[in-house]
PDBQT receptor file of N, H, CA, C and O in Angstrom, charges set to zero:
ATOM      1  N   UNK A   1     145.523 126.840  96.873  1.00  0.00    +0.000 N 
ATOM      2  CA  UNK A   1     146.537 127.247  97.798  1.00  0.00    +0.000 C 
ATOM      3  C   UNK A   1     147.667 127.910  97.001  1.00  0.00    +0.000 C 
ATOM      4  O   UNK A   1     148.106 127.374  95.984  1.00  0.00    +0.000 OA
ATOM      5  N   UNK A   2     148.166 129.149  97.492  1.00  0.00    +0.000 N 
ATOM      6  H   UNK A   2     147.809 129.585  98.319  1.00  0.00    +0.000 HD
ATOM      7  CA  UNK A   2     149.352 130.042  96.615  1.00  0.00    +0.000 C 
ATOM      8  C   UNK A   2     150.535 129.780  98.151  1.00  0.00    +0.000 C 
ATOM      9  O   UNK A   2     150.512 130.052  99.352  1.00  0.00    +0.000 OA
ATOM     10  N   UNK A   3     151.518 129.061  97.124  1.00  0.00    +0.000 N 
ATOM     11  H   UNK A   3     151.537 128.840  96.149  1.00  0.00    +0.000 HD
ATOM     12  CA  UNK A   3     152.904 128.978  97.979  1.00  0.00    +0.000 C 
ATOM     13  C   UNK A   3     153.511 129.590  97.281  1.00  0.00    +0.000 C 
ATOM     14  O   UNK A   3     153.175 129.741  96.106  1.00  0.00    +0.000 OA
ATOM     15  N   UNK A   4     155.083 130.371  98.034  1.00  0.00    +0.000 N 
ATOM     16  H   UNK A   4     155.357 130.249  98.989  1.00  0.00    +0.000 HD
ATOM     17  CA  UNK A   4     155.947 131.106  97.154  1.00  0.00    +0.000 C 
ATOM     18  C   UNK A   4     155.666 131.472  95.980  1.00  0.00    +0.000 C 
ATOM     19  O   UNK A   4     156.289 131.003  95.027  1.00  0.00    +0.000 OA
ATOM     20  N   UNK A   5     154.469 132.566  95.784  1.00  0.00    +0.000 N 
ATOM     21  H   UNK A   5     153.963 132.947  96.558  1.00  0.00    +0.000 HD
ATOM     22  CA  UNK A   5     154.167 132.904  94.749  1.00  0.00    +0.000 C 
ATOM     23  C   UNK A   5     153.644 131.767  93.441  1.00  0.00    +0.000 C 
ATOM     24  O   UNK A   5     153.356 132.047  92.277  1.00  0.00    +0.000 OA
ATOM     25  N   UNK A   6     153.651 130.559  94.056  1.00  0.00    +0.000 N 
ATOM     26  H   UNK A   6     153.885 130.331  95.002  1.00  0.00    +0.000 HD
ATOM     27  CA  UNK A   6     152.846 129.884  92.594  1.00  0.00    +0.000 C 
ATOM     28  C   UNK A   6     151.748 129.371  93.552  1.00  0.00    +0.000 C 
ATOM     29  O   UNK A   6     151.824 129.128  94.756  1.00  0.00    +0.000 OA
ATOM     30  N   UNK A   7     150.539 129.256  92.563  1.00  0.00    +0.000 N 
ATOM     31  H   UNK A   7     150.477 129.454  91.585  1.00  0.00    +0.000 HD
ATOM     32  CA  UNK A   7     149.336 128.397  92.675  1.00  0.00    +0.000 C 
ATOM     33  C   UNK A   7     149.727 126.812  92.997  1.00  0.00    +0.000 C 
ATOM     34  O   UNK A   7     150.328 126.142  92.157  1.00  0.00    +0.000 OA
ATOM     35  N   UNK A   8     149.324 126.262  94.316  1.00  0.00    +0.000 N 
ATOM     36  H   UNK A   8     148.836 126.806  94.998  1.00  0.00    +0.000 HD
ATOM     37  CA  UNK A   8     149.682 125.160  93.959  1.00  0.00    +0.000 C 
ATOM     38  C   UNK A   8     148.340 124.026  94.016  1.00  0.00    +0.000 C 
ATOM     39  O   UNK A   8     148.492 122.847  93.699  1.00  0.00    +0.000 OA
ATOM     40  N   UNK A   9     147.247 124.501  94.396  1.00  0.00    +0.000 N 
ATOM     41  H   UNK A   9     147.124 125.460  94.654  1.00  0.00    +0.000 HD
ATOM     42  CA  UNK A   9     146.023 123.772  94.225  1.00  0.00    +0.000 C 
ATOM     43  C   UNK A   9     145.072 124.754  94.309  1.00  0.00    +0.000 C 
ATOM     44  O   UNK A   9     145.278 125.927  94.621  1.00  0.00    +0.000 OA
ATOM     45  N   UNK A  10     143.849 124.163  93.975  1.00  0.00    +0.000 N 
ATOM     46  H   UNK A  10     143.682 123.210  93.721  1.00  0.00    +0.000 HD
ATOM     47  CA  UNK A  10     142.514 125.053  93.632  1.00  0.00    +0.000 C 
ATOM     48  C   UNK A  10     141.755 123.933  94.707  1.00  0.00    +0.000 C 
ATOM     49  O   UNK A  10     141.976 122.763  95.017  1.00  0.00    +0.000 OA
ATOM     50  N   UNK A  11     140.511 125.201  95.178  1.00  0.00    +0.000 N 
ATOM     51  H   UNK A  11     140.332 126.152  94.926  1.00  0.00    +0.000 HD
ATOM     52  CA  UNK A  11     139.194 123.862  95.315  1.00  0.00    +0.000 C 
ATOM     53  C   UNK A  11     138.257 124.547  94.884  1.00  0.00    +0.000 C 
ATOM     54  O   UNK A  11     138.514 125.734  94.683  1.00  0.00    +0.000 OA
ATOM     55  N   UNK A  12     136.861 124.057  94.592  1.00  0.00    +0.000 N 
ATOM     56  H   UNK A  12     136.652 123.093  94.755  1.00  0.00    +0.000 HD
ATOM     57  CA  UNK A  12     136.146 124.578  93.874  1.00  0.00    +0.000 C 
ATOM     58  C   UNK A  12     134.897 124.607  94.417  1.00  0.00    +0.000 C 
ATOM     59  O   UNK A  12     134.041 123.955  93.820  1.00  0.00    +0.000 OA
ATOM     60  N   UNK A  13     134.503 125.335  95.627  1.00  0.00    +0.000 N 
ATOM     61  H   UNK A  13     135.199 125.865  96.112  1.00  0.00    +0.000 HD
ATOM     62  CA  UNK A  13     133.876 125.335  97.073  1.00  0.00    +0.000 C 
ATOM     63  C   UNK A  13     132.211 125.220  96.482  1.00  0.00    +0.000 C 
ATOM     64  O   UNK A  13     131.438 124.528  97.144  1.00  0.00    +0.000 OA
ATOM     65  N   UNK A  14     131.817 125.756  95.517  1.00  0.00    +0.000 N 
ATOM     66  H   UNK A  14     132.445 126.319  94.979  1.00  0.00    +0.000 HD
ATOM     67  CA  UNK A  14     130.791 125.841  95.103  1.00  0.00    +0.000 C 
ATOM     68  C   UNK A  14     130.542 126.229  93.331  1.00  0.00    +0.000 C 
ATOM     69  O   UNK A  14     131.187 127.200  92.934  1.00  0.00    +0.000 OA
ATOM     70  N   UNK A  15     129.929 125.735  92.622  1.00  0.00    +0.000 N 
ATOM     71  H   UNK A  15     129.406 124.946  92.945  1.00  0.00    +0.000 HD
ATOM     72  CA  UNK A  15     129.593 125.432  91.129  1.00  0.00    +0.000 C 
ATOM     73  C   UNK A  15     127.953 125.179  90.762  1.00  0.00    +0.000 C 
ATOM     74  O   UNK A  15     127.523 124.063  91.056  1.00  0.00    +0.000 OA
ATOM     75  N   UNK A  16     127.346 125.798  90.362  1.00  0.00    +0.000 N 
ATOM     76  H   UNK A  16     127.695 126.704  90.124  1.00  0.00    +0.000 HD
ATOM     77  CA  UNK A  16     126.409 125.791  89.605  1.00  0.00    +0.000 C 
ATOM     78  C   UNK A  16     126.159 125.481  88.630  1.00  0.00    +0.000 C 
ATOM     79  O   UNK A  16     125.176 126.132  88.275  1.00  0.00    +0.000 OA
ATOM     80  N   UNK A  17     126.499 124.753  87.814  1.00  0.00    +0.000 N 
ATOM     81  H   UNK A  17     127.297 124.224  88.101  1.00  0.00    +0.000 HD
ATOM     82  CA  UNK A  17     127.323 124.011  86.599  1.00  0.00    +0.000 C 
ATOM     83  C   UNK A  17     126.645 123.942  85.409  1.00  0.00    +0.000 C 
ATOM     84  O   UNK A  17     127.024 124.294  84.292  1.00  0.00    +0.000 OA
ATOM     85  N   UNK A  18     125.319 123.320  85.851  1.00  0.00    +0.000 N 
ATOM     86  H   UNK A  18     125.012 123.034  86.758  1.00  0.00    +0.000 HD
ATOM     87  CA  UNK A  18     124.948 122.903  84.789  1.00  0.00    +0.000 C 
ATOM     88  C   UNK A  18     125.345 122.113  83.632  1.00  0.00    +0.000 C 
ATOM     89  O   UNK A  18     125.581 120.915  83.794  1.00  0.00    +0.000 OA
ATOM     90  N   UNK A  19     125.438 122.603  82.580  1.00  0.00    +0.000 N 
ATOM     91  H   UNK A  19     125.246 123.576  82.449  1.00  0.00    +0.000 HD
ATOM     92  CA  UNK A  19     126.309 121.801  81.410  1.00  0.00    +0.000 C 
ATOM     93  C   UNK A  19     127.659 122.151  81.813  1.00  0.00    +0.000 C 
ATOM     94  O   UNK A  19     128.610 121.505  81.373  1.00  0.00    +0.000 OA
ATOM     95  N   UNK A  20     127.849 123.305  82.765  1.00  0.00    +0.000 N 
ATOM     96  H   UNK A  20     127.076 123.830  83.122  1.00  0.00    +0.000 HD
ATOM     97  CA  UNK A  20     129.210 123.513  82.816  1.00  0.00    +0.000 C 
ATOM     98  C   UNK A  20     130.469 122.825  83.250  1.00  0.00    +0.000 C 
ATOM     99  O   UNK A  20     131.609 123.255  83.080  1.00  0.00    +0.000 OA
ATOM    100  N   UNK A  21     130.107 121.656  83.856  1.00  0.00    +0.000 N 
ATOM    101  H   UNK A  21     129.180 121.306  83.993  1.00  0.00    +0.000 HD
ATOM    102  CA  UNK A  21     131.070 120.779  84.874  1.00  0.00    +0.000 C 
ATOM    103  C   UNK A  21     132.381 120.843  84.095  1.00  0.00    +0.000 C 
ATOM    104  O   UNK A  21     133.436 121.015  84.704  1.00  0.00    +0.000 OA
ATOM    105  N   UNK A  22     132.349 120.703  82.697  1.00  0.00    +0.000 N 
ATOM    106  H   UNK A  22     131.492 120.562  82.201  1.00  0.00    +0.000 HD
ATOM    107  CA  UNK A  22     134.116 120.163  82.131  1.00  0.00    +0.000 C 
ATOM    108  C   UNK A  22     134.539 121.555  82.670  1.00  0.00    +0.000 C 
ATOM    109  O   UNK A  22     135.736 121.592  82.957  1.00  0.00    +0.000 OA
ATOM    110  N   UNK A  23     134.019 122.438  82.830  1.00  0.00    +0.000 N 
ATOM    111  H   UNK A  23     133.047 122.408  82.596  1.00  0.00    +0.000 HD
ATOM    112  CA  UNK A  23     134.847 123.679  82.396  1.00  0.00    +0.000 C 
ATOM    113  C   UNK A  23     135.778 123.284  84.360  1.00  0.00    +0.000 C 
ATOM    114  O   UNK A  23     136.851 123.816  84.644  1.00  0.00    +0.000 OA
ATOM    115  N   UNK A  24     135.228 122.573  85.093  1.00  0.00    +0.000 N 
ATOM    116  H   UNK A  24     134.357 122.141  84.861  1.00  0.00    +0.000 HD
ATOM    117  CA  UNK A  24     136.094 122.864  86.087  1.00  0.00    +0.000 C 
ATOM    118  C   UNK A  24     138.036 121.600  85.819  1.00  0.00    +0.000 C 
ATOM    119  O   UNK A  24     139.007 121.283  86.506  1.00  0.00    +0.000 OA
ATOM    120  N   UNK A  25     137.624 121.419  84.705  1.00  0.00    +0.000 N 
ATOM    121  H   UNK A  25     136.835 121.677  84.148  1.00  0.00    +0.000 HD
ATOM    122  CA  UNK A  25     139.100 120.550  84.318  1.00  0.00    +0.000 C 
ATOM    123  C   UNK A  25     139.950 122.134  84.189  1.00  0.00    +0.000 C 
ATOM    124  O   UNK A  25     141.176 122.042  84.123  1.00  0.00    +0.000 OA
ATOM    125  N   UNK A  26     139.415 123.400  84.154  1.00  0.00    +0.000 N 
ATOM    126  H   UNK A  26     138.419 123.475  84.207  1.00  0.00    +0.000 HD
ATOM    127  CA  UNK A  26     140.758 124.437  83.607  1.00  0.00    +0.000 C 
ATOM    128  C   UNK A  26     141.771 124.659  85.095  1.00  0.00    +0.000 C 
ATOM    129  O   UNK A  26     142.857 125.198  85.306  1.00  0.00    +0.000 OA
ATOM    130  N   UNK A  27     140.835 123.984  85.885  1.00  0.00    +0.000 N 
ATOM    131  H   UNK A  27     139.952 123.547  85.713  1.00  0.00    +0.000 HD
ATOM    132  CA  UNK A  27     142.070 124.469  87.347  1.00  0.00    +0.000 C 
ATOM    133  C   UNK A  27     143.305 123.954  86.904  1.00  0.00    +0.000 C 
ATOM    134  O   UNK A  27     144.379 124.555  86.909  1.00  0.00    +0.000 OA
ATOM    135  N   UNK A  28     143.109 122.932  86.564  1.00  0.00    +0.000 N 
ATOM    136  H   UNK A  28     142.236 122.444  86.560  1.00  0.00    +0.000 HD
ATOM    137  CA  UNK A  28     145.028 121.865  86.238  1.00  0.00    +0.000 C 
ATOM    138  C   UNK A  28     145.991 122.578  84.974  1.00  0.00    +0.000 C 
ATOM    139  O   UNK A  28     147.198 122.821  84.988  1.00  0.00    +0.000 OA
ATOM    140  N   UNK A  29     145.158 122.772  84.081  1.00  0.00    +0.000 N 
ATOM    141  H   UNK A  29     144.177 122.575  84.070  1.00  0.00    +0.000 HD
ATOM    142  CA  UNK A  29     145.828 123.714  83.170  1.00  0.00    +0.000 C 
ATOM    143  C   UNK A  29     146.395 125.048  83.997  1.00  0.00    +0.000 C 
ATOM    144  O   UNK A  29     147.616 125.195  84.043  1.00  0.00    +0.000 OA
ATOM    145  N   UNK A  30     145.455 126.106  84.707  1.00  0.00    +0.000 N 
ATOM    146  H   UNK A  30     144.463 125.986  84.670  1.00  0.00    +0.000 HD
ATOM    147  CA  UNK A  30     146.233 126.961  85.278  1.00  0.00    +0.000 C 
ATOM    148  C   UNK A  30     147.051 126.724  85.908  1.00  0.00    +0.000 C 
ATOM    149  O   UNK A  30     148.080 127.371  85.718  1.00  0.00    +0.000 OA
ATOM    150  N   UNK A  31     147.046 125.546  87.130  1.00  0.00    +0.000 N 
ATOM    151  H   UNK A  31     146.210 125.020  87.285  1.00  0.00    +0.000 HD
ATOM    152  CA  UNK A  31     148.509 125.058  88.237  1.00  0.00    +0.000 C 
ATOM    153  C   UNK A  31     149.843 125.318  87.260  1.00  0.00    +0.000 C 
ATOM    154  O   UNK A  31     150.867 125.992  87.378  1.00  0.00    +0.000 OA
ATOM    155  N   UNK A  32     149.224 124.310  86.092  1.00  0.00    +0.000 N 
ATOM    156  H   UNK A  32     148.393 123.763  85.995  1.00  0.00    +0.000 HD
ATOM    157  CA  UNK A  32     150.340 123.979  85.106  1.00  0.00    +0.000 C 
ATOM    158  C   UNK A  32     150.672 124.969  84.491  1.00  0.00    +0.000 C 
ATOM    159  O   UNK A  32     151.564 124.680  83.694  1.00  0.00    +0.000 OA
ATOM    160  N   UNK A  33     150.343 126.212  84.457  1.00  0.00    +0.000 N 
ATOM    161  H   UNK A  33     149.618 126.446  85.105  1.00  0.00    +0.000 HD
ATOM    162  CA  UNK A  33     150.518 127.091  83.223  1.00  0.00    +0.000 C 
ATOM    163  C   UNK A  33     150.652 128.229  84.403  1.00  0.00    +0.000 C 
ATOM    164  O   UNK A  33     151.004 129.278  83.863  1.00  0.00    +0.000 OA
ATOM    165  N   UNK A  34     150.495 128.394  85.831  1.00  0.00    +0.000 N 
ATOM    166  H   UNK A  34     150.210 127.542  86.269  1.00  0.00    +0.000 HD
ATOM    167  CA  UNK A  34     150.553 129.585  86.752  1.00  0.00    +0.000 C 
ATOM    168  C   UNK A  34     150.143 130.756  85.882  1.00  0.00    +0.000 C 
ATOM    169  O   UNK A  34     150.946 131.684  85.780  1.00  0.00    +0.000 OA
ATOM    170  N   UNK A  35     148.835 130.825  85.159  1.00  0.00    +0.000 N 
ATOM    171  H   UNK A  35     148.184 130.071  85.242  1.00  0.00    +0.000 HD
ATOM    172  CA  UNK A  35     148.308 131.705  84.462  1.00  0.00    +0.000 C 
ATOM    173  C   UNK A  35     147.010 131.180  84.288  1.00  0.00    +0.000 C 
ATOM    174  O   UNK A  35     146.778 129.981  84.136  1.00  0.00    +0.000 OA
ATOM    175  N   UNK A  36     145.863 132.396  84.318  1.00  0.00    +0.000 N 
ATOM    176  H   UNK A  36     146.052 133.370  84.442  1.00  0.00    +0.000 HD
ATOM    177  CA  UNK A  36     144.529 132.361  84.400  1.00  0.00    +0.000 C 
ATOM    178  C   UNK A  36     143.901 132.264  82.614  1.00  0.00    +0.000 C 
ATOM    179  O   UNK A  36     142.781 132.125  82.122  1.00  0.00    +0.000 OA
ATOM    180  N   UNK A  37     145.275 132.422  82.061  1.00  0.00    +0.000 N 
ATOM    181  H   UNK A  37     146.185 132.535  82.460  1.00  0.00    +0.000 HD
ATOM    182  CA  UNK A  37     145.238 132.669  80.353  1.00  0.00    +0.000 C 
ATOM    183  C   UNK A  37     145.166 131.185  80.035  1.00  0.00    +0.000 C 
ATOM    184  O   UNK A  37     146.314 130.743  79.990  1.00  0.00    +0.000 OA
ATOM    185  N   UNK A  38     144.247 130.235  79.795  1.00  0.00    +0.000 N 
ATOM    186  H   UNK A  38     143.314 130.594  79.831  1.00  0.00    +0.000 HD
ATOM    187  CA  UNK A  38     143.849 129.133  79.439  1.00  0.00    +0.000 C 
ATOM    188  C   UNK A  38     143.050 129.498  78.656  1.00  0.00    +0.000 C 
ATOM    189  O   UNK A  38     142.547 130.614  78.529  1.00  0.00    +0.000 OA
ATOM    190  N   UNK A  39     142.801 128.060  77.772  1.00  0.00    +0.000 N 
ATOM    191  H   UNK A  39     143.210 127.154  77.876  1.00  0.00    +0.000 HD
ATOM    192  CA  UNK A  39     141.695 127.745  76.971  1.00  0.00    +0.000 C 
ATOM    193  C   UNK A  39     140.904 127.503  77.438  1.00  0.00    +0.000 C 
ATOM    194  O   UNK A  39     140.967 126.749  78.409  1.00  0.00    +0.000 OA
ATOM    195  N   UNK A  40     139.473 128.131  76.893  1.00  0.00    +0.000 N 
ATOM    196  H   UNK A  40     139.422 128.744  76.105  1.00  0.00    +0.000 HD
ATOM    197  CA  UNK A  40     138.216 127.493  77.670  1.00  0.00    +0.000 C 
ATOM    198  C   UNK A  40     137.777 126.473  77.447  1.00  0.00    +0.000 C 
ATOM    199  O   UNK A  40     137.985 126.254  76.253  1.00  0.00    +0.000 OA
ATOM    200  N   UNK A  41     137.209 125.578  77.942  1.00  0.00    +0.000 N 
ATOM    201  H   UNK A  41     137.040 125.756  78.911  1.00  0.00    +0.000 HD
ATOM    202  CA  UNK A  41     136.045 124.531  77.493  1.00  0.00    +0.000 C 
ATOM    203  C   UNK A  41     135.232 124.806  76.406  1.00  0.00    +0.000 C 
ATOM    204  O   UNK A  41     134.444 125.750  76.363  1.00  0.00    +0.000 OA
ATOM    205  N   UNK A  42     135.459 123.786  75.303  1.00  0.00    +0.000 N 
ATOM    206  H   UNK A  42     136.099 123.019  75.338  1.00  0.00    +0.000 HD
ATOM    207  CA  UNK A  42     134.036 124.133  74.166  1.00  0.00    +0.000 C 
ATOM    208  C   UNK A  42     133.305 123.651  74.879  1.00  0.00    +0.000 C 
ATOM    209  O   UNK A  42     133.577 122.645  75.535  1.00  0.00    +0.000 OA
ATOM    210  N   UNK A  43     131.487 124.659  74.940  1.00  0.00    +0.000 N 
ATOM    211  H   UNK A  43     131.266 125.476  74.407  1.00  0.00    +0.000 HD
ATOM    212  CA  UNK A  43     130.696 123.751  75.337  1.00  0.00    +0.000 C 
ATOM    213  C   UNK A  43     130.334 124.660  76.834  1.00  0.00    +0.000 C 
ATOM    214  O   UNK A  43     129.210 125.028  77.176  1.00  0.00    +0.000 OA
ATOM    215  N   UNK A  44     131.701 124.902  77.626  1.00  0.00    +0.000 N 
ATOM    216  H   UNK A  44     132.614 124.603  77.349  1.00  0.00    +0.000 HD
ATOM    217  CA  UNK A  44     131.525 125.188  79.140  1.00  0.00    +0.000 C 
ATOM    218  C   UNK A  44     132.304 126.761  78.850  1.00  0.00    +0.000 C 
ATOM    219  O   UNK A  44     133.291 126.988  79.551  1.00  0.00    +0.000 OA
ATOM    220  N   UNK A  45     131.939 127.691  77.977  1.00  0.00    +0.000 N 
ATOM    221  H   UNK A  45     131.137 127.507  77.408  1.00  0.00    +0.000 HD
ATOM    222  CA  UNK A  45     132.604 129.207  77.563  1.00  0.00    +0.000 C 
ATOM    223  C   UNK A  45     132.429 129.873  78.790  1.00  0.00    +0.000 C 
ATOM    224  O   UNK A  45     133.348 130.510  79.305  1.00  0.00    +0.000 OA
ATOM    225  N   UNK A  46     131.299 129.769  79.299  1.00  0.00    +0.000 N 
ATOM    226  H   UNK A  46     130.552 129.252  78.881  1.00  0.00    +0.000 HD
ATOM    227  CA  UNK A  46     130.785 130.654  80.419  1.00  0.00    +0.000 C 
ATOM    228  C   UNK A  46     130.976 130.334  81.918  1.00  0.00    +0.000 C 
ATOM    229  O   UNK A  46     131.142 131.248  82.727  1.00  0.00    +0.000 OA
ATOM    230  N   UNK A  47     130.951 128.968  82.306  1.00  0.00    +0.000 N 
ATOM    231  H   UNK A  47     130.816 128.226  81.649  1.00  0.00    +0.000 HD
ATOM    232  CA  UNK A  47     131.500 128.152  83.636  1.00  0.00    +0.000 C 
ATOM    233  C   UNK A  47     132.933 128.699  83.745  1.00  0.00    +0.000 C 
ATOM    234  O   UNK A  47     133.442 129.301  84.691  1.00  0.00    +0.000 OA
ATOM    235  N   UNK A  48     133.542 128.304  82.398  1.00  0.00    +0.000 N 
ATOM    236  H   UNK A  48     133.129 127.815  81.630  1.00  0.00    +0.000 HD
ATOM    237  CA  UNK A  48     135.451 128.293  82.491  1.00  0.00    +0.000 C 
ATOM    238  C   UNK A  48     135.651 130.080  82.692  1.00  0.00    +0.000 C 
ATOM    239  O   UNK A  48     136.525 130.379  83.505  1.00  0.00    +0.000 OA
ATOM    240  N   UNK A  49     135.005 131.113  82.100  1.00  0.00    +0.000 N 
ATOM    241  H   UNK A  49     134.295 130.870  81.439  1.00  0.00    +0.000 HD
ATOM    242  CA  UNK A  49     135.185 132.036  82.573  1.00  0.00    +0.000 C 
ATOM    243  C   UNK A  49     135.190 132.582  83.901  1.00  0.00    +0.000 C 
ATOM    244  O   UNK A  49     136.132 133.173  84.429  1.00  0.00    +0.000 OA
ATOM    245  N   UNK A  50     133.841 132.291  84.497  1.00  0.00    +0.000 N 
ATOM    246  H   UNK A  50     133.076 131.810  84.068  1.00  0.00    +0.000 HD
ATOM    247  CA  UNK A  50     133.807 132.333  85.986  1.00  0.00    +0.000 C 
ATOM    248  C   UNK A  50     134.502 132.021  86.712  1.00  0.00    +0.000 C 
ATOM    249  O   UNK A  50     134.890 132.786  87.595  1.00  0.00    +0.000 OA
ATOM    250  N   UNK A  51     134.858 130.933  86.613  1.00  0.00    +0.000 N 
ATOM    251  H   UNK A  51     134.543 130.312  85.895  1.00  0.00    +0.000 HD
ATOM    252  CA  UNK A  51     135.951 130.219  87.338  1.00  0.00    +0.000 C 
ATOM    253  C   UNK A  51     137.198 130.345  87.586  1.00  0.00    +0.000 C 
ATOM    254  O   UNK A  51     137.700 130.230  88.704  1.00  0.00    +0.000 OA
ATOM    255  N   UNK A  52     137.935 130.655  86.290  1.00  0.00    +0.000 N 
ATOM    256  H   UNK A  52     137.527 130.748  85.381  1.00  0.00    +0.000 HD
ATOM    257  CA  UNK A  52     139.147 131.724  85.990  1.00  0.00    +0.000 C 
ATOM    258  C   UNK A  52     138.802 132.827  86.609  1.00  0.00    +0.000 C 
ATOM    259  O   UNK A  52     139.519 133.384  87.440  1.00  0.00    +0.000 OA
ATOM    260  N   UNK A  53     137.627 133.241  86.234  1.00  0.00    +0.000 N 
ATOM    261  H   UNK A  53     137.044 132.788  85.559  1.00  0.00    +0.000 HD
ATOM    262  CA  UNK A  53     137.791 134.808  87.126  1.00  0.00    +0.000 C 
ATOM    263  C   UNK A  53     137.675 134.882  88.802  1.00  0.00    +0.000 C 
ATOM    264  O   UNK A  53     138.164 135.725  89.554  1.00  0.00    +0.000 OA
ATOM    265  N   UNK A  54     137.022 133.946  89.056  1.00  0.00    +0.000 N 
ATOM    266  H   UNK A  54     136.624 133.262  88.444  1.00  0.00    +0.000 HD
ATOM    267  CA  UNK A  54     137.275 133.420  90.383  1.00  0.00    +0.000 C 
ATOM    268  C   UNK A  54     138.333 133.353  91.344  1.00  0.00    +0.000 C 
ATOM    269  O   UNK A  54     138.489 133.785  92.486  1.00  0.00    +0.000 OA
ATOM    270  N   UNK A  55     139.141 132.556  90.383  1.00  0.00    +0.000 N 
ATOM    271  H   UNK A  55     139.014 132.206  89.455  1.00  0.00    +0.000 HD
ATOM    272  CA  UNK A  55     141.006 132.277  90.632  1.00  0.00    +0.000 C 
ATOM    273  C   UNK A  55     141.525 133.822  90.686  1.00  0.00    +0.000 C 
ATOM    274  O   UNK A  55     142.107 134.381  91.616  1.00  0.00    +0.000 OA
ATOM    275  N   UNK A  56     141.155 134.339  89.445  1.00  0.00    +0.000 N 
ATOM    276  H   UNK A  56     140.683 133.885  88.689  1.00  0.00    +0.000 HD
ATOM    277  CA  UNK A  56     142.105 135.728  89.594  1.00  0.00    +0.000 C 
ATOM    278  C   UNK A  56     141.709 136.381  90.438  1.00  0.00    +0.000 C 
ATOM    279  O   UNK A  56     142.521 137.302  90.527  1.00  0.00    +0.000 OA
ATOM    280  N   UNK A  57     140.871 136.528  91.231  1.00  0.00    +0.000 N 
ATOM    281  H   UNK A  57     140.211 135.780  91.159  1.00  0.00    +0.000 HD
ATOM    282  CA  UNK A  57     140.210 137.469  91.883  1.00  0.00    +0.000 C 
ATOM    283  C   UNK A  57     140.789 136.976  93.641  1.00  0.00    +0.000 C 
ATOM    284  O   UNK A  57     141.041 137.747  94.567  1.00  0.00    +0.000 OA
ATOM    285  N   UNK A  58     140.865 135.453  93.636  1.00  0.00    +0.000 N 
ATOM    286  H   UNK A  58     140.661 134.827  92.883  1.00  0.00    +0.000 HD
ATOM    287  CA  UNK A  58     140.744 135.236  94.887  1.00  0.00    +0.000 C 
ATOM    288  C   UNK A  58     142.529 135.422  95.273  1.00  0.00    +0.000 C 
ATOM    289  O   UNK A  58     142.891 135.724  96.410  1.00  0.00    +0.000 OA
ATOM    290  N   UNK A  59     143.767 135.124  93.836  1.00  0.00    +0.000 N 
ATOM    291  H   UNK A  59     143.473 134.879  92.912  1.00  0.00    +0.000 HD
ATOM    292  CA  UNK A  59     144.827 135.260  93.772  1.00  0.00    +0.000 C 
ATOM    293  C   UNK A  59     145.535 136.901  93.852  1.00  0.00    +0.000 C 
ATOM    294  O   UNK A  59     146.759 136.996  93.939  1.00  0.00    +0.000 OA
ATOM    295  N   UNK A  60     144.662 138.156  93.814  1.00  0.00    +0.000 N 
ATOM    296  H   UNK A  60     143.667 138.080  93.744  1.00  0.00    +0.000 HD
ATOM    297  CA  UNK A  60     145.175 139.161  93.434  1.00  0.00    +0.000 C 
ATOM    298  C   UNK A  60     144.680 140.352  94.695  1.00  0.00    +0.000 C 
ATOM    299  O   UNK A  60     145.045 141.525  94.615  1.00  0.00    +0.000 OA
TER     300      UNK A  60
């Protein structure tokens, strides 16, 4: 959900994960950081990308 211009929650409607599951811990970092510029998950490089790109895409 985007209020007054900040992110204030994510949901994460659908994930294919695989090994990828940690990578969905980067939503809280972005809330916290109102930037898609996080660290990825070691391990989850490719989940945490998607996902971020997800956010930016669904935010812009």
């Amino acid at each position: 959900m985007v209020s007054g211009h900040e992110i204030k929650s994510t949901e994460i409607l659908r994930h294919n994960h695989g090994r990828g599951k940690l990578a969905e811990a980067n939503t809280a970092s972005l809330i916290e950081n109102q930037s898609v510029e996080v660290i990825v998950i070691l391990g989850a490089t490719y989940s945490s990308k998607v996902i971020l790109k997800a956010i930016e895409n669904a935010t812009t």
